[in-house]
TORKOL-4160 file (C-alpha; in steps of 0.2 Angstrom, whole numbers, padded with zeros to 4 digits, m for minus):
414
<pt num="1" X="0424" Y="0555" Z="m1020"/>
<pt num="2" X="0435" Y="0541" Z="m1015"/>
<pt num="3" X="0426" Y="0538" Z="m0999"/>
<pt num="4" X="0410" Y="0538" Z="m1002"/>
<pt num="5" X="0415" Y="0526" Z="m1016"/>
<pt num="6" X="0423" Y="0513" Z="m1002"/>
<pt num="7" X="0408" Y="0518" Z="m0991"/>
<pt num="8" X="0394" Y="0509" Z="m1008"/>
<pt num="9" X="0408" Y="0496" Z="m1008"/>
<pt num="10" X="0406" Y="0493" Z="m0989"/>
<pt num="11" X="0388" Y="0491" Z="m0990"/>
<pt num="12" X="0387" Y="0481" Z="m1005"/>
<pt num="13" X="0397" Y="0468" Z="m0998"/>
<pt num="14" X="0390" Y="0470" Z="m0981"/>
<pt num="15" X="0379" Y="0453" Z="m0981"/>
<pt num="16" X="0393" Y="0442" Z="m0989"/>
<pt num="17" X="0414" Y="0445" Z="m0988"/>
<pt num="18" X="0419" Y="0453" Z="m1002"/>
<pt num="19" X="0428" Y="0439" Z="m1016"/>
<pt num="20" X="0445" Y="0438" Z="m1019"/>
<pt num="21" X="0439" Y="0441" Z="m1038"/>
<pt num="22" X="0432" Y="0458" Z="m1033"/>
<pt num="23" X="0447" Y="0461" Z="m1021"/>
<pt num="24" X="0460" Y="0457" Z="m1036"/>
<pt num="25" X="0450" Y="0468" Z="m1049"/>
<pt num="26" X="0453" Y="0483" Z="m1035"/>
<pt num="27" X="0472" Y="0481" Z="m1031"/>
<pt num="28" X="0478" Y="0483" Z="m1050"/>
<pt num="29" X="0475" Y="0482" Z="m1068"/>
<pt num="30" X="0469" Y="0466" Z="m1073"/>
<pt num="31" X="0461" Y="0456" Z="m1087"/>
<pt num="32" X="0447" Y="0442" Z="m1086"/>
<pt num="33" X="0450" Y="0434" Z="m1103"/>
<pt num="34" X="0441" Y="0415" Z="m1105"/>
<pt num="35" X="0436" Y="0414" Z="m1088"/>
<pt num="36" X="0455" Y="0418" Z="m1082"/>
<pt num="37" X="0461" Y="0433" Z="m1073"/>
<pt num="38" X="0475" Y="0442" Z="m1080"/>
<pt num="39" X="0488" Y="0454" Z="m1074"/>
<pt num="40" X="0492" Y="0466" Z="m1083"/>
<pt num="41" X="0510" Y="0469" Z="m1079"/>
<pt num="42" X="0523" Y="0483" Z="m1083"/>
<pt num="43" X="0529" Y="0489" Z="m1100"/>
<pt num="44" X="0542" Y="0477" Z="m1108"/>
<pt num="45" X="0540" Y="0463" Z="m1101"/>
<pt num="46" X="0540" Y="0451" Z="m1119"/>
<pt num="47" X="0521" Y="0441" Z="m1120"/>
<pt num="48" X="0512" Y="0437" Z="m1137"/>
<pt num="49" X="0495" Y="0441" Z="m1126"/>
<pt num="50" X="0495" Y="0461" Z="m1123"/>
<pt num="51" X="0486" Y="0477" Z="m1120"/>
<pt num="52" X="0493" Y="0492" Z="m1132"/>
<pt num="53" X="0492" Y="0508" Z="m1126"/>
<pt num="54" X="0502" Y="0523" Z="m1135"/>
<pt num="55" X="0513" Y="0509" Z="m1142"/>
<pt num="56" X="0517" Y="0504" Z="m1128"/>
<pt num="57" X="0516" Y="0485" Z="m1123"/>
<pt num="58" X="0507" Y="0479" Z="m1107"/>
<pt num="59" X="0509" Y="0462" Z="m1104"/>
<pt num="60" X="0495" Y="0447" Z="m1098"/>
<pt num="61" X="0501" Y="0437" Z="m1085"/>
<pt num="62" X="0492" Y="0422" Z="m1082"/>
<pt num="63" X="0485" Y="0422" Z="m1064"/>
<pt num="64" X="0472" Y="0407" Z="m1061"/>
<pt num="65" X="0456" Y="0404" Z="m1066"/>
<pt num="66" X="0439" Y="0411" Z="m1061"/>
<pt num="67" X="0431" Y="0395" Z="m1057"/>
<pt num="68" X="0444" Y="0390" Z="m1043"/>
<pt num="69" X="0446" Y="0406" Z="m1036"/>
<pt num="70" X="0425" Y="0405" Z="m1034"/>
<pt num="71" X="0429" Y="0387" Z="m1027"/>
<pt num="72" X="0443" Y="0395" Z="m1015"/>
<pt num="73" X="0431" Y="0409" Z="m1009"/>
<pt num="74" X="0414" Y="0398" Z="m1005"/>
<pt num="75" X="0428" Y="0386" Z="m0994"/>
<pt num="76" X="0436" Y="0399" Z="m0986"/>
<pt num="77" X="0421" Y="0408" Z="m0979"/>
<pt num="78" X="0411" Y="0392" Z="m0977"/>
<pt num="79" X="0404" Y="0397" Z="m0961"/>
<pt num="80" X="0397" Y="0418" Z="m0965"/>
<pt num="81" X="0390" Y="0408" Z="m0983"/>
<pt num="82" X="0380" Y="0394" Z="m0973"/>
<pt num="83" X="0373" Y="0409" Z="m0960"/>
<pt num="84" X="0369" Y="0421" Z="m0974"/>
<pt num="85" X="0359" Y="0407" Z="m0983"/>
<pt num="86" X="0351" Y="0401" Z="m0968"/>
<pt num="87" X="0344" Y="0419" Z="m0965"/>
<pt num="88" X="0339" Y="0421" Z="m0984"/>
<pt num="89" X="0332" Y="0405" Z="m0989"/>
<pt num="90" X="0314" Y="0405" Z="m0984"/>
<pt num="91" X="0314" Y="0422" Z="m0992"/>
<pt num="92" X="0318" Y="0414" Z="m1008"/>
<pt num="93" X="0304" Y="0400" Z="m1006"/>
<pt num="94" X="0292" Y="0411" Z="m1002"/>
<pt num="95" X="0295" Y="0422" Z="m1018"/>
<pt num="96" X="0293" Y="0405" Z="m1028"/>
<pt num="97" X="0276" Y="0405" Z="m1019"/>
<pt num="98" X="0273" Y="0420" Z="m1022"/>
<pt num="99" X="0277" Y="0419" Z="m1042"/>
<pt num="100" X="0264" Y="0400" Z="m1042"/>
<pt num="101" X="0249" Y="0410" Z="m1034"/>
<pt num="102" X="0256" Y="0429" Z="m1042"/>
<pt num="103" X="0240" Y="0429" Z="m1054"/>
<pt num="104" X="0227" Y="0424" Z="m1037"/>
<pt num="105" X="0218" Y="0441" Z="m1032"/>
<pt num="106" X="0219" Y="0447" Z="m1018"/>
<pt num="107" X="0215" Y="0437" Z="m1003"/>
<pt num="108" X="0196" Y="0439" Z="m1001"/>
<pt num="109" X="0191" Y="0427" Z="m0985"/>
<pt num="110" X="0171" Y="0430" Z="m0987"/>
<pt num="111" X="0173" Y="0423" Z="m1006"/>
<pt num="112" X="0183" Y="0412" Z="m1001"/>
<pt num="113" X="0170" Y="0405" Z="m0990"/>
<pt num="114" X="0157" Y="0407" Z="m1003"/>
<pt num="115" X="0166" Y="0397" Z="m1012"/>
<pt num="116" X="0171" Y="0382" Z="m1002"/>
<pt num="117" X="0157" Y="0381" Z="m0989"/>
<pt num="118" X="0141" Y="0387" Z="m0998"/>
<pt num="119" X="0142" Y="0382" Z="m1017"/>
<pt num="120" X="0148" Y="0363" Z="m1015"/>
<pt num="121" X="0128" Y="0362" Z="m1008"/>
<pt num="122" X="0121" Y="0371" Z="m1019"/>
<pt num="123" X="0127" Y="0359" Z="m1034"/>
<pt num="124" X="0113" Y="0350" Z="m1040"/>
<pt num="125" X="0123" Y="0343" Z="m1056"/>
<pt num="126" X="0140" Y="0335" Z="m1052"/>
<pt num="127" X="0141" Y="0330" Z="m1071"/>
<pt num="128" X="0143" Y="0349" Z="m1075"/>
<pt num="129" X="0160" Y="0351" Z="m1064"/>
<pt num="130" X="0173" Y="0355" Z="m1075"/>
<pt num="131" X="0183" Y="0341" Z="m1071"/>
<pt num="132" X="0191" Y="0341" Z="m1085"/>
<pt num="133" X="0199" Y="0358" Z="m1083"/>
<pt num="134" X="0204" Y="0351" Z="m1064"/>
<pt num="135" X="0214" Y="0337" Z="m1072"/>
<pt num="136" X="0220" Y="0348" Z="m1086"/>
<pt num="137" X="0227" Y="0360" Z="m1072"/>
<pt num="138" X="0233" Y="0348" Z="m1062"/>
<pt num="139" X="0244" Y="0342" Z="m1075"/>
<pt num="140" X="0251" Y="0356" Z="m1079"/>
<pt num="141" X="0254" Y="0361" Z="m1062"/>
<pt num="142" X="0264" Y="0344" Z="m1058"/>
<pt num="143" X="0277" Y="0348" Z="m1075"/>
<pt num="144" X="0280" Y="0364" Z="m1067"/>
<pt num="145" X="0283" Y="0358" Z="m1052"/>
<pt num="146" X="0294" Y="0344" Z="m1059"/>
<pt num="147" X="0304" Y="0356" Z="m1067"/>
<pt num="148" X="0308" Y="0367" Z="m1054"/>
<pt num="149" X="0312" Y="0352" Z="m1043"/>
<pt num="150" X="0325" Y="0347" Z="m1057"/>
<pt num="151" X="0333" Y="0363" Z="m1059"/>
<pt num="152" X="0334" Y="0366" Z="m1039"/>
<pt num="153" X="0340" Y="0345" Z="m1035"/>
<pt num="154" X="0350" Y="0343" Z="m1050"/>
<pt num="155" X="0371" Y="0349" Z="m1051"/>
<pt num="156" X="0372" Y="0361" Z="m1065"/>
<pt num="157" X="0389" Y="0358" Z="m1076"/>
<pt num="158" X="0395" Y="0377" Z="m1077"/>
<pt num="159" X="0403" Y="0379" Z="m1095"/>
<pt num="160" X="0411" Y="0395" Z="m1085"/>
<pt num="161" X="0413" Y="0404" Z="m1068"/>
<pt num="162" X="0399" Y="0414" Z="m1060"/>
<pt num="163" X="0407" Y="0428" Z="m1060"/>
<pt num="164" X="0410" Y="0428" Z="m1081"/>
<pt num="165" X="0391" Y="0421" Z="m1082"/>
<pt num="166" X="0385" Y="0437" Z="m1073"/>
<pt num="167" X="0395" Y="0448" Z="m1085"/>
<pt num="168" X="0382" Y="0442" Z="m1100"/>
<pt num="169" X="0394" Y="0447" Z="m1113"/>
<pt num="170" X="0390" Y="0445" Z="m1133"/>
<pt num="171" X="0397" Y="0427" Z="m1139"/>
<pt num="172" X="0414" Y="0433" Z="m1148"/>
<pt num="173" X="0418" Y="0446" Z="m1133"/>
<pt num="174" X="0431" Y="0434" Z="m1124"/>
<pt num="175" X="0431" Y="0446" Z="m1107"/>
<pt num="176" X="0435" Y="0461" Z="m1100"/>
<pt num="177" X="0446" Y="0473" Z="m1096"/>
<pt num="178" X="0447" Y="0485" Z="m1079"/>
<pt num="179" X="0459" Y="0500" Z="m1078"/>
<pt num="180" X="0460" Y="0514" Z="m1069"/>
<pt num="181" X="0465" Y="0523" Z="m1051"/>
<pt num="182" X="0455" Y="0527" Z="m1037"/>
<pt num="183" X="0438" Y="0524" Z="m1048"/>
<pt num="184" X="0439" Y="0510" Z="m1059"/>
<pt num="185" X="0431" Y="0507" Z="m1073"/>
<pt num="186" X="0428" Y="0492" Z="m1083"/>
<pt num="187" X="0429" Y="0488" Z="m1104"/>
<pt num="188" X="0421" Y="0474" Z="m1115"/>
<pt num="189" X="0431" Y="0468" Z="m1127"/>
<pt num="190" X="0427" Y="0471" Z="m1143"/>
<pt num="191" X="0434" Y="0461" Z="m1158"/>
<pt num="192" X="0442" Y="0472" Z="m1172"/>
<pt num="193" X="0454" Y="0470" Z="m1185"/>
<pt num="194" X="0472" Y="0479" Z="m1189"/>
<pt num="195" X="0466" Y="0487" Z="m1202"/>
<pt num="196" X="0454" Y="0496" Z="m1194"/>
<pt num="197" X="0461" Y="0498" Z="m1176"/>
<pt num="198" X="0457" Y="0516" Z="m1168"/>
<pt num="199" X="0470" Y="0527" Z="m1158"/>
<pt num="200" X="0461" Y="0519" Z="m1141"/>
<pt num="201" X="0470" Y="0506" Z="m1131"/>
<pt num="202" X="0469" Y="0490" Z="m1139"/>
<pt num="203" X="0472" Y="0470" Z="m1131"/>
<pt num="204" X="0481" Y="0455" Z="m1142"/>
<pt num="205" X="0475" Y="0440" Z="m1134"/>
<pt num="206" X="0478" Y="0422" Z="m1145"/>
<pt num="207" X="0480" Y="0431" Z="m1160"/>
<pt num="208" X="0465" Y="0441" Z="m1162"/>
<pt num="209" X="0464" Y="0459" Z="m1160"/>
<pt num="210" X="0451" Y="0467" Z="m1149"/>
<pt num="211" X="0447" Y="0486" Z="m1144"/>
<pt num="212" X="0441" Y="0493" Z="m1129"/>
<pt num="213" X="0424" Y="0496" Z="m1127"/>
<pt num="214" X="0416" Y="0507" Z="m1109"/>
<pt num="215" X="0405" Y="0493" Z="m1100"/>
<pt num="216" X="0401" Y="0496" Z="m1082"/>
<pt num="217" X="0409" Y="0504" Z="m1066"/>
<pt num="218" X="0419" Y="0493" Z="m1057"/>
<pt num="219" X="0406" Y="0496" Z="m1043"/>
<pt num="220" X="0392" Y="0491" Z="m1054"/>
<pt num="221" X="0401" Y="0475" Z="m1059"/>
<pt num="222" X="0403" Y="0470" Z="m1042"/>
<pt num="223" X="0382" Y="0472" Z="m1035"/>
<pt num="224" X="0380" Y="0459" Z="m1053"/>
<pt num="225" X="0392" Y="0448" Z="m1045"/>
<pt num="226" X="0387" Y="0449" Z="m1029"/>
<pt num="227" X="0367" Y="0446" Z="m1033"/>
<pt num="228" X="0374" Y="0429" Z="m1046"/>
<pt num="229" X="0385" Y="0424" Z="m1031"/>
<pt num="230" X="0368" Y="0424" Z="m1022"/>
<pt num="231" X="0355" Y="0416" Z="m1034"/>
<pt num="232" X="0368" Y="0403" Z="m1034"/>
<pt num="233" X="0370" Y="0400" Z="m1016"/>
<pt num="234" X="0352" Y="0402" Z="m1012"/>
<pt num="235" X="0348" Y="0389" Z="m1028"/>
<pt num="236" X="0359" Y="0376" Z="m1018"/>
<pt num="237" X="0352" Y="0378" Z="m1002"/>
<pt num="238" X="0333" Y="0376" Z="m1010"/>
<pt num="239" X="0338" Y="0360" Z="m1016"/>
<pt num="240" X="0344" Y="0354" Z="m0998"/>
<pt num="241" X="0329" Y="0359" Z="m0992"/>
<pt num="242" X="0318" Y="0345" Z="m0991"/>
<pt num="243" X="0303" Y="0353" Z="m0980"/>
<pt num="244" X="0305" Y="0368" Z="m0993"/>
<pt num="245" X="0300" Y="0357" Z="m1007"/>
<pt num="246" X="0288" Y="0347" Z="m0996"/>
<pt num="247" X="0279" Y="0364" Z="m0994"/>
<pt num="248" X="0280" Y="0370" Z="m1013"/>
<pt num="249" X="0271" Y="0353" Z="m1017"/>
<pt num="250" X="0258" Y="0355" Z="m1003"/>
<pt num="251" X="0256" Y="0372" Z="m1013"/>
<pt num="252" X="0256" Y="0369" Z="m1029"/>
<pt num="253" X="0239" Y="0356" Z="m1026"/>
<pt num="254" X="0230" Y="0372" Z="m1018"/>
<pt num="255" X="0217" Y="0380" Z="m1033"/>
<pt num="256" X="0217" Y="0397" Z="m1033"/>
<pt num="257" X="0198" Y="0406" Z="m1030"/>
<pt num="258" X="0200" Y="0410" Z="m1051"/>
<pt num="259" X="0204" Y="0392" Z="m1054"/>
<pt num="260" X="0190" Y="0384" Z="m1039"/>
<pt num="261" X="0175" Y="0394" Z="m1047"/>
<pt num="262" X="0181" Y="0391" Z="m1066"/>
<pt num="263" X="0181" Y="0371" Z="m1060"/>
<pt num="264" X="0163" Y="0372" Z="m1053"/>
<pt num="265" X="0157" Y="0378" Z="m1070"/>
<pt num="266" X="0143" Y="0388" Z="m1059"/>
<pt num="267" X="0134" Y="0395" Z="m1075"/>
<pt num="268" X="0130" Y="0380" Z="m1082"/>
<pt num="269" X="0123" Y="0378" Z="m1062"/>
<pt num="270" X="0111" Y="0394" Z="m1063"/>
<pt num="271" X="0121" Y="0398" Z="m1049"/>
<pt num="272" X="0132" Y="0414" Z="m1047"/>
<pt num="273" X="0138" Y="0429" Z="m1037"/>
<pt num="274" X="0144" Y="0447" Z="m1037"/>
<pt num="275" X="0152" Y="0458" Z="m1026"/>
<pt num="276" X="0143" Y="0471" Z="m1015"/>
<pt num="277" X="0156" Y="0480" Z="m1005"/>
<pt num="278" X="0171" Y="0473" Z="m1000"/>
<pt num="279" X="0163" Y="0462" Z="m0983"/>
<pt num="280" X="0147" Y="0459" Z="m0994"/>
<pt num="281" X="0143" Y="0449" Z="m1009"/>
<pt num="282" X="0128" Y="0443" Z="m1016"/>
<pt num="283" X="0125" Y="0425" Z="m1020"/>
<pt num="284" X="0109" Y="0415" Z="m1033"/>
<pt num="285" X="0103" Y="0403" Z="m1040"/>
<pt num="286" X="0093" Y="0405" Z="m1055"/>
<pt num="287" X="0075" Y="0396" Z="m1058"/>
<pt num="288" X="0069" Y="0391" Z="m1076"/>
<pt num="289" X="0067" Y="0403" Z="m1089"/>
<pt num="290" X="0049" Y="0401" Z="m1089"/>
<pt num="291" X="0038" Y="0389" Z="m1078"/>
<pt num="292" X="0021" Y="0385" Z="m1075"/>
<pt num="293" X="0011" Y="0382" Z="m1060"/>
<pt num="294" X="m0005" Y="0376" Z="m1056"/>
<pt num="295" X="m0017" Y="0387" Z="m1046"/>
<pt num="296" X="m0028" Y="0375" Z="m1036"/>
<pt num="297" X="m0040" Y="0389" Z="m1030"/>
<pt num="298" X="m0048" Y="0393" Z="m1048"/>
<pt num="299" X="m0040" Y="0377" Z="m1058"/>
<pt num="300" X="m0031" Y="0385" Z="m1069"/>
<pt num="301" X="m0012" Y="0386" Z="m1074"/>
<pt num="302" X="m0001" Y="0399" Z="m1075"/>
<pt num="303" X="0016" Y="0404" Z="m1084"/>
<pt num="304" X="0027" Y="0414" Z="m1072"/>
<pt num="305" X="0045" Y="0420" Z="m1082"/>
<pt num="306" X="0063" Y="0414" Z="m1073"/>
<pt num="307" X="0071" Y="0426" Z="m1060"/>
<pt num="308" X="0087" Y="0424" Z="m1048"/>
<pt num="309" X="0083" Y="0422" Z="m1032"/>
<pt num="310" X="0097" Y="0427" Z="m1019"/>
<pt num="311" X="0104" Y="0432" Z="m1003"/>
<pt num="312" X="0118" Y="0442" Z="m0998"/>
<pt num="313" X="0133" Y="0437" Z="m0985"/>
<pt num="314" X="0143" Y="0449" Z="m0974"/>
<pt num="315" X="0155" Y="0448" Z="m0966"/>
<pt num="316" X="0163" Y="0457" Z="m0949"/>
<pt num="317" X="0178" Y="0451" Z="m0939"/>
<pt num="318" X="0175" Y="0435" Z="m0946"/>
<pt num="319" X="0157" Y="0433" Z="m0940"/>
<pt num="320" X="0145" Y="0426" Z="m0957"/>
<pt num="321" X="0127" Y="0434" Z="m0958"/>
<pt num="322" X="0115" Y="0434" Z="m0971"/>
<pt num="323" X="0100" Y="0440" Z="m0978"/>
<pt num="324" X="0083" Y="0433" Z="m0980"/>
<pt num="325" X="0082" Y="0425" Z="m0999"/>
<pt num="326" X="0074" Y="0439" Z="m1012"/>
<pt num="327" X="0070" Y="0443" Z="m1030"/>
<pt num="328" X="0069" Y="0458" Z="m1039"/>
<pt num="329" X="0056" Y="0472" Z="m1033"/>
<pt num="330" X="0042" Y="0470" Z="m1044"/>
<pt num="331" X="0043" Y="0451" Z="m1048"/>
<pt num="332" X="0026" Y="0445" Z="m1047"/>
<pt num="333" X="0021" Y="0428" Z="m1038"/>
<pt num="334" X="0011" Y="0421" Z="m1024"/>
<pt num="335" X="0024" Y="0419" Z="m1011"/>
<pt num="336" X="0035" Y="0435" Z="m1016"/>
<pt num="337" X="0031" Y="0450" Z="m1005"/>
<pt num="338" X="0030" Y="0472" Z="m1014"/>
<pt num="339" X="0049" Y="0472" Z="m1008"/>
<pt num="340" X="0054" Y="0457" Z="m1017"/>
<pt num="341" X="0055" Y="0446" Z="m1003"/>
<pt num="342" X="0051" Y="0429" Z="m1003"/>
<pt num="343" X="0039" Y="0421" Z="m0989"/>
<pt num="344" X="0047" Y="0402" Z="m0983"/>
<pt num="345" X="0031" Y="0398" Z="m0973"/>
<pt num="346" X="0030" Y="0392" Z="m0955"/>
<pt num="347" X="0046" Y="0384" Z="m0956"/>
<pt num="348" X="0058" Y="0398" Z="m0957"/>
<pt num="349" X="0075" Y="0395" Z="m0965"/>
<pt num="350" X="0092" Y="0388" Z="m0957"/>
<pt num="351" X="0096" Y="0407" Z="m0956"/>
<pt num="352" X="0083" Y="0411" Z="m0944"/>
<pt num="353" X="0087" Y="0400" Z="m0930"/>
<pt num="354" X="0107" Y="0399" Z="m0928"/>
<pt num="355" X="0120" Y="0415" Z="m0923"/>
<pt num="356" X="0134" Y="0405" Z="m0930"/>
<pt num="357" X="0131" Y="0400" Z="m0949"/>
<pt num="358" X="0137" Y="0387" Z="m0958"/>
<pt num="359" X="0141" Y="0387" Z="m0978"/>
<pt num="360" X="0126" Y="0373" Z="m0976"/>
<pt num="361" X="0115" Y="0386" Z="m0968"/>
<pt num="362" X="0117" Y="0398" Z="m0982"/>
<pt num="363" X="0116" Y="0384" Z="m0997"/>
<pt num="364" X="0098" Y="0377" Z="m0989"/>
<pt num="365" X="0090" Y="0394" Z="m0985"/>
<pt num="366" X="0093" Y="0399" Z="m1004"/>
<pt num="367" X="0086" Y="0382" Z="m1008"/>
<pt num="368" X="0071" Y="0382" Z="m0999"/>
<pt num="369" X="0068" Y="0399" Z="m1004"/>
<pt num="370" X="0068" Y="0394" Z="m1023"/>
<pt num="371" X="0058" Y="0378" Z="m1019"/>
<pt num="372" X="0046" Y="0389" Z="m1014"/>
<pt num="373" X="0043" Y="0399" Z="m1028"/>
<pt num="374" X="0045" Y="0383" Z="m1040"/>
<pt num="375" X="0031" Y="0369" Z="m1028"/>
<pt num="376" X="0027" Y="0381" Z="m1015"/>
<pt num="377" X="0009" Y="0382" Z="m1023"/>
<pt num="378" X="m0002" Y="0367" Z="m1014"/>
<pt num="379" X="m0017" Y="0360" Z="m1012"/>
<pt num="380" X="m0014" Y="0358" Z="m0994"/>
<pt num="381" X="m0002" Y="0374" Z="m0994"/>
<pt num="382" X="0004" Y="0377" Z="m0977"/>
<pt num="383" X="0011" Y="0394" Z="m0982"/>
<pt num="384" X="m0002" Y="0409" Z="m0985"/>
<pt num="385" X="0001" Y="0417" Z="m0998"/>
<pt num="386" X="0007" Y="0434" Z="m1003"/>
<pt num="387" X="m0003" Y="0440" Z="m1017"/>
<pt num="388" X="m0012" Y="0426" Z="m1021"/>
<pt num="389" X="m0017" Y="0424" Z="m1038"/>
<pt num="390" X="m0034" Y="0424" Z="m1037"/>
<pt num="391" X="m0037" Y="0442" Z="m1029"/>
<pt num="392" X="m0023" Y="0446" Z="m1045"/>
<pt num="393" X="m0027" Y="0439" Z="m1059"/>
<pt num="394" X="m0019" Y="0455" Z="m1067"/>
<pt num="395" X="m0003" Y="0453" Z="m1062"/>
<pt num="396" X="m0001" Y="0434" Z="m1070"/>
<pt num="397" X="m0005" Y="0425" Z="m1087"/>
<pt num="398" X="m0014" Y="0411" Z="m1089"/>
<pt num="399" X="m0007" Y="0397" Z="m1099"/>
<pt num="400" X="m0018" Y="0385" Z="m1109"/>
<pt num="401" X="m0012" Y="0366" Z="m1108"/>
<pt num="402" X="m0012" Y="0365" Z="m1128"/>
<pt num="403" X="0001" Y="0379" Z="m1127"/>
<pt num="404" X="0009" Y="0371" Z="m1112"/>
<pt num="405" X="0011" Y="0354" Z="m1122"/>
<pt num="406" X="0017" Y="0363" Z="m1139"/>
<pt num="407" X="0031" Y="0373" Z="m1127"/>
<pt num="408" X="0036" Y="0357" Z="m1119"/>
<pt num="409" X="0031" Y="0363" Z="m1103"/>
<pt num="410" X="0023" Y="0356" Z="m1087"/>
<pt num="411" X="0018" Y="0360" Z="m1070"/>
<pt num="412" X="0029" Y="0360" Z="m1057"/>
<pt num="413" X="0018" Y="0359" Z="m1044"/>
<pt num="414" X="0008" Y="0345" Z="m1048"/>
């Protein structure tokens, strides 16, 4: 038992020498009472401040205080601290990171491209950018990060050692108390009164009365300790760290995808996405709910109802292809094929004529193709069309201009 309990001791302490706190706890019976560490000497011995144990008298003798010998230990190994640190540091920075952008999903480059290369051309609105959530976010984002530069630049005035700190002990517990052989154990101090004091071992400290109550393994103590001694250094070494901080504010101005897409207020575009599989989404952009279009062929106008036209983007080892622009089967208009596609003319799109596409490509092709259906229909149409009206007048309604005038609507392509 003894070895395997100085074999977790070794490798606790294997990043970091072990402190003399710990190395005193180990060696004898001792005290830590106020941020003081106490022997507890040998029966007889006359003190006002003792531990009772089956009436007998253990004496506290004063040792030195907590916050020196922590003062002690970081000058005396110096040298293994500053390496330690050095080793650990980014690690620390990085989990700050990571905690700023812990609510971003996972990394998805294909919406991120969506997102930064193809919506910015398809806003048609730049009033309906939710600036004000951009501000909003920005401002809360710079507090944050003024606060966590202040807690990392500033010197925090300890009221107590680390080492008490990492105990977290109820306010009227002054300490603790560590007894025992080859395993040692350690016992909160509980206050009590005379009156009511139990057979267990019981320590006068400054005229109160306090019982002993189990708390942790020594061994336990020491890993809380050791991970305070090394919050603390790692908190010291941030706040030296200038490129550190320069990198956290480069960071922090970054939007997440969430915040990017919540900022462009796409809806209130008519423009939107969803995901296909996980190299594939789908991208639109809506027309009117209803619109109207003049049929120069029999001079009539028709009312066609609002669809989504879109296109989806794939990606594979980082190469961006994309679909020629659709609606949905069944969607009735001149220039709209059975399958739902949408005929762009002679032309072509962007799409058609490049191997490498560009967020601009992409944005222009869905474009066109929704200009299509909305003025496509000409007198001097250059693209023939697909189901033209007039060989199907069953598949489109006519619309009178009385009614056109009493919905508020006009014709597009006129």
């Amino acid at each position: 038992m003894e070895k395997r309990i100085r074999a977790a001791e070794k490798i606790l302490w294997k990043d970091l020498p072990k402190p003399m706190i710990i190395e005193m706890l180990e060696e004898e019976p001792a005290a830590v009472l106020q941020d003081k560490l106490y022997q507890i000497g040998i029966p007889g011995e006359g003190s006002e401040n003792y531990l009772e144990v089956n009436d007998r008298k253990y004496p506290l003798i004063e040792l030195e205080s907590l916050t020196f010998l922590e003062e002690s230990y970081k000058e005396r190994h110096s040298d293994e601290i500053s390496k330690w640190v050095e080793r650990n540091v980014e690690e620390e920075i990085r989990k700050y990171l990571g905690e700023l952008r812990k609510k971003e999903e996972e990394k998805d480059p294909l919406l991120e491209f969506i997102v930064d290369e193809v919506f910015p051309h398809l806003i048609q609105d730049l009033s309906k950018v939710n600036l004000s959530y951009f501000k909003r976010l920005r401002e809360e984002r710079e507090k944050k990060l003024r606060k966590f530069i202040q807690k990392k630049t500033e010197k925090k005035r300890r009221r107590s050692s680390i080492f008490f700190e990492s105990l977290k002990l109820p306010r009227d517990f002054p300490g603790i108390v560590v007894l025992g052989t080859k395993r040692k154990h350690s016992f909160a101090l509980k206050p009590t009164s005379f009156s009511v004091r139990s057979f267990m071992p019981t320590l006068f400290f400054e005229g109160k009365v306090y019982e002993l109550a189990y708390f942790l393994p020594l061994q336990n103590l020491s890993s809380l300790y050791m991970n305070a001694l090394k919050k603390e250094f790692l908190n010291e070494a941030v706040k030296k760290k200038e490129e550190a901080l320069a990198k956290i504010k480069e960071e922090e101005k970054k939007l997440t995808l969430k915040e990017k897409i919540r900022m462009l207020n796409l809806n209130a575009q008519g423009i939107g996405y969803r995901k296909i599989s996980k190299n594939c989404y789908e991208i639109y952009v809506k027309t009117p709910n209803k619109y109207v279009l003049y049929n120069f062929e029999d001079g009539k106008y028709y009312l066609f109802n609002g669809t989504k036209v879109s296109m989806r983007i794939t990606m594979r080892g980082g190469r961006i292809t994309a679909e020629r622009p659709s609606v949905h089967r069944g969607y009735k208009h001149p220039f709209v094929f059975s399958d739902g596609r949408i005929c762009p003319g002679p032309a072509g799109l962007p799409i058609d004529k490049k191997h490498h596409l560009s967020g601009k490509d992409i944005a222009e092709s869905l474009q066109i193709a929704k200009n299509v259906l909305l003025y496509g229909l000409r007198e001097d149409e250059d693209i023939v069309p697909a189901h033209p009206i007039q060989y199907h007048p069953e598949d489109y309604r006519e619309i009178t201009p009385e009614e056109m005038r009493r919905r508020g609507l006009r014709a597009l392509n006129l």
